[in-house]
C-alpha positions as a Python dict, from the first residue, in 0.01 Angstrom:
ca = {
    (1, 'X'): (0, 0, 0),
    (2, 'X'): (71, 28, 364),
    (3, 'X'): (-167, -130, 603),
    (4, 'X'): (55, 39, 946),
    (5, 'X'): (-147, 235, 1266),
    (6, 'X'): (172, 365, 1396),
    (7, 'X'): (229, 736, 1288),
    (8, 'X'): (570, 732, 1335),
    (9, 'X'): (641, 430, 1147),
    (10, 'X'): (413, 588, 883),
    (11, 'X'): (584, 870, 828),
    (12, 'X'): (942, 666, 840),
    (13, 'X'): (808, 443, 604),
    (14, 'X'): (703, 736, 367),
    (15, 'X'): (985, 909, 418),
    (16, 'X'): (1208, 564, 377),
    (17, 'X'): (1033, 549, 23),
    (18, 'X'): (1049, 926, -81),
    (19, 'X'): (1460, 904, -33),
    (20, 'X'): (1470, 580, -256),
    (21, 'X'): (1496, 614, -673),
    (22, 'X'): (1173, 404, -744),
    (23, 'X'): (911, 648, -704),
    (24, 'X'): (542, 510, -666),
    (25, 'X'): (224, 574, -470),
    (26, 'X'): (148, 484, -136),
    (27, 'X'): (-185, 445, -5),
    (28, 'X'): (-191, 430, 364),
    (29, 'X'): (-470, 246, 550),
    (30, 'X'): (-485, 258, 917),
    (31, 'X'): (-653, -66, 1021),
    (32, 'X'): (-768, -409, 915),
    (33, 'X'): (-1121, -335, 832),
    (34, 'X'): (-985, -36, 587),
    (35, 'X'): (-711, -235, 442),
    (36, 'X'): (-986, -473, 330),
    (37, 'X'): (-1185, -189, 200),
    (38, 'X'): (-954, -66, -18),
    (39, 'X'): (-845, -350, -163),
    (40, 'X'): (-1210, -472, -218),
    (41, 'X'): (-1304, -124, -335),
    (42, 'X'): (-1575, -58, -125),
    (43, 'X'): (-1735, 278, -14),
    (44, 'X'): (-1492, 564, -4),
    (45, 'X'): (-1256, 292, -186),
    (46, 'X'): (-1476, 256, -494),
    (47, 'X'): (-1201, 389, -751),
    (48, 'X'): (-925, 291, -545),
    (49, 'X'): (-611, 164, -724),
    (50, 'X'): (-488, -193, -718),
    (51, 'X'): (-160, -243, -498),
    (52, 'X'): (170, -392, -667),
    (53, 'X'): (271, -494, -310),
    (54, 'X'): (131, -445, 62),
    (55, 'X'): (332, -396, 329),
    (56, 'X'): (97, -523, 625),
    (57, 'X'): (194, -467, 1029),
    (58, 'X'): (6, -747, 1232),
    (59, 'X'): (-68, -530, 1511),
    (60, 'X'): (-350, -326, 1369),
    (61, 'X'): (-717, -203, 1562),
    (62, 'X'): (-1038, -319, 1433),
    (63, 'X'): (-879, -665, 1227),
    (64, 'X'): (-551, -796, 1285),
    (65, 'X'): (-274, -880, 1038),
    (66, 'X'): (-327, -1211, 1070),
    (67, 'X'): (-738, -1154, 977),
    (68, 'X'): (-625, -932, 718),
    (69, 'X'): (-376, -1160, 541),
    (70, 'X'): (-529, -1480, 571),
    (71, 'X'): (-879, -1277, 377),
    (72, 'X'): (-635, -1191, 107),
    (73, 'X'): (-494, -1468, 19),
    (74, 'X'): (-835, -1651, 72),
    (75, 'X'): (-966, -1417, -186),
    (76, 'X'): (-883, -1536, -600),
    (77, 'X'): (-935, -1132, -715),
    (78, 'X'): (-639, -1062, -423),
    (79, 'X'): (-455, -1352, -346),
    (80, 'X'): (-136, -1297, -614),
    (81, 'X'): (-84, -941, -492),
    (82, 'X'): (246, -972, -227),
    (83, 'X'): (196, -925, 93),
    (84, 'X'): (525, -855, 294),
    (85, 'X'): (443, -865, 673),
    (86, 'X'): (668, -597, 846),
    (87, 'X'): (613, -588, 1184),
    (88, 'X'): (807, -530, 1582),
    (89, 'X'): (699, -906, 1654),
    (90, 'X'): (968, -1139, 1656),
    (91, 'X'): (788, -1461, 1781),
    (92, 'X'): (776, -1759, 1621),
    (93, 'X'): (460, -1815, 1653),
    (94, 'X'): (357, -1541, 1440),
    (95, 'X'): (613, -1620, 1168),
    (96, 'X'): (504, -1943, 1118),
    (97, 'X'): (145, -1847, 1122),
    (98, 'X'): (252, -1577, 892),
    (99, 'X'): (361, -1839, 630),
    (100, 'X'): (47, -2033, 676),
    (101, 'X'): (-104, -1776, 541),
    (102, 'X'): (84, -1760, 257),
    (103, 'X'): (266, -1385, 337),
    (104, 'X'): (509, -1347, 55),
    (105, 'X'): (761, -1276, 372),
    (106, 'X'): (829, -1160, 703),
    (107, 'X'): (1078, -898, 823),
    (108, 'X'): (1105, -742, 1138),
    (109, 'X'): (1099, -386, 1175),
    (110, 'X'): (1467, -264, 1313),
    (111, 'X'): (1484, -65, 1587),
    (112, 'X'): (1740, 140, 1458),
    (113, 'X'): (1606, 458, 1212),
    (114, 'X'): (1868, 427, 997),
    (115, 'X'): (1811, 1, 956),
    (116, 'X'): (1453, 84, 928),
    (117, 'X'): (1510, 310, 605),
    (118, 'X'): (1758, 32, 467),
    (119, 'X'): (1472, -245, 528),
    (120, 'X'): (1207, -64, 369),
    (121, 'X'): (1409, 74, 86),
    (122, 'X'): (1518, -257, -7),
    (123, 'X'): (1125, -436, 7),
    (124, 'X'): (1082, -157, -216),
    (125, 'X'): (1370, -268, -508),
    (126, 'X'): (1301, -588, -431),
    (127, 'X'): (939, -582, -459),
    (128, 'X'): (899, -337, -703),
    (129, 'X'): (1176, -308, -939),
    (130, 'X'): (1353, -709, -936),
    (131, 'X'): (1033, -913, -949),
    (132, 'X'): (834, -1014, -1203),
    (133, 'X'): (472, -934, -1038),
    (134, 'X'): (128, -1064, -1217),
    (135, 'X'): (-118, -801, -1385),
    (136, 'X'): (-447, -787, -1242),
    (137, 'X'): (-636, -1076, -1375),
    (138, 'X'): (-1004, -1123, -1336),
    (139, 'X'): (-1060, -1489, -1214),
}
């Protein structure tokens, strides 16, 4: 799932993930408030499918990252699903406040389109094809 209001690093980040060998879906949620939604199936969300990872920008309308992540991880039905923060902010503060809130980790987004790919192809592997993740468990 990516939780990203930029179009342009929404279609790099699709793009980024269509090139790789893993192939998966990606839901794409626009803001806070829908990223919630979704993963709490609610409304138009009702049958939607359970993430393996999130990849969650902190700059978002409606709820921040920092709203969003800190609901997830508050939450026992969501908490074990990996949240990787990837994001242009580079201040500390929000790294450690990232962490506080339990994100799985933090990467920057690169500048550079080629770096960009490379980043996002490897949370992909990593995420998705290294680790052991949890199956959904009802708590």
């Amino acid at each position: 799932m990516l939780v990203e209001d930029n179009p342009g690093d929404v279609r790099l980040t699709q793009e980024a993930l269509y090139e790789s060998k893993v192939r998966n879906n990606l839901n794409i949620v626009g803001d806070g408030q829908e990223a919630l939604a979704f993963l709490r199936r609610e409304g138009k969300y009702a049958d939607a499918p359970r993430p393996d990872v999130i990849l969650l920008d902190l700059n978002l309308p409606k709820k921040d990252g920092r709203e969003v992540l800190a609901e997830i991880k508050a939450d026992p039905s969501l908490k074990r699903i990996p949240v990787v923060v990837i994001t242009s902010s580079e201040a500390e503060q929000d790294i450690i406040k990232s962490y506080d809130l339990h994100v799985n980790c933090y990467v920057s987004k690169p500048m550079d389109l080629d770096q960009f790919v490379r980043v996002v192809q490897s949370i992909e592997t990593f995420w998705l094809t290294i680790v052991k993740l949890p199956s959904e468990v009802d708590d």
